[in-house]
C-alpha positions, 0 to 999 in steps of 0.5 A: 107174828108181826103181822098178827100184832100190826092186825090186831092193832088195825082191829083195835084202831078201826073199833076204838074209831068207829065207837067214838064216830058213831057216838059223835055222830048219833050223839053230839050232845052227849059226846060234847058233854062227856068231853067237855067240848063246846056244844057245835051239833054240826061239827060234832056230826061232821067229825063223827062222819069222818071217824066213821069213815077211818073206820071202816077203812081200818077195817077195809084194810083188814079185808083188802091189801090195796090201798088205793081201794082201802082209801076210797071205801074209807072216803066214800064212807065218810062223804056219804055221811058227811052228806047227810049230816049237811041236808039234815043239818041245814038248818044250823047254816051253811049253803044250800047246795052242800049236800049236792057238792059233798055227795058229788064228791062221795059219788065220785069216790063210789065209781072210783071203787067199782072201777078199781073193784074191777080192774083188781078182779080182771088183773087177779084173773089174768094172774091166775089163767097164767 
């Protein structure tokens, strides 16, 4: 039962996270608007990014029981649409080699999950041949 309820929870988090995100992030204006926040397009996408990346970590902790894997999807997620919304808003400021670092670091948390993707698939068949 608990954990039935600890997964409807996770389920509502990763729903109520990602609607929120996406609105954030695919529309500031009207996100700002509706909670009186100041206008600050970039911001709004940046923090739209990072929701959507808790997000689908709610979500991958659903599918996956490890953490290390469930935190990397979320981060990769969140570093790769943070990536975006640093090229596409380069015009409201910033460095010009930001798209370039953050997705550095999105890359990064990509190997990671296909590296620990693999280690788990080789460790769960060495479990089972025993």
């Amino acid at each position: 039962m608990a954990r039935s309820v600890t997964n409807v929870v996770v389920a509502l988090s990763a729903l109520y996270t990602l609607v929120f995100g996406v609105w954030m992030w695919g529309w500031p204006q009207a996100f700002a608007e509706y909670v009186n926040f100041p206008p600050h397009e970039h911001f709004l996408h940046d923090l739209g990014a990072f929701h959507v990346g808790i997000g689908i970590a709610l979500v991958a902790a659903l599918v996956w029981r490890d953490a290390i894997l469930v935190v990397l999807v979320g981060l990769a997620t969140a570093g790769l649409i943070h990536t975006v919304n640093h090229a596409m808003d380069s015009h409201l400021g910033g460095a010009v080699s930001d798209p370039y670092v953050i997705g550095a670091q999105a890359l990064v948390a990509v190997v990671g999950i296909v590296f620990r993707a693999r280690h788990l698939r080789v460790s769960g068949a060495k479990e089972q041949a025993r």
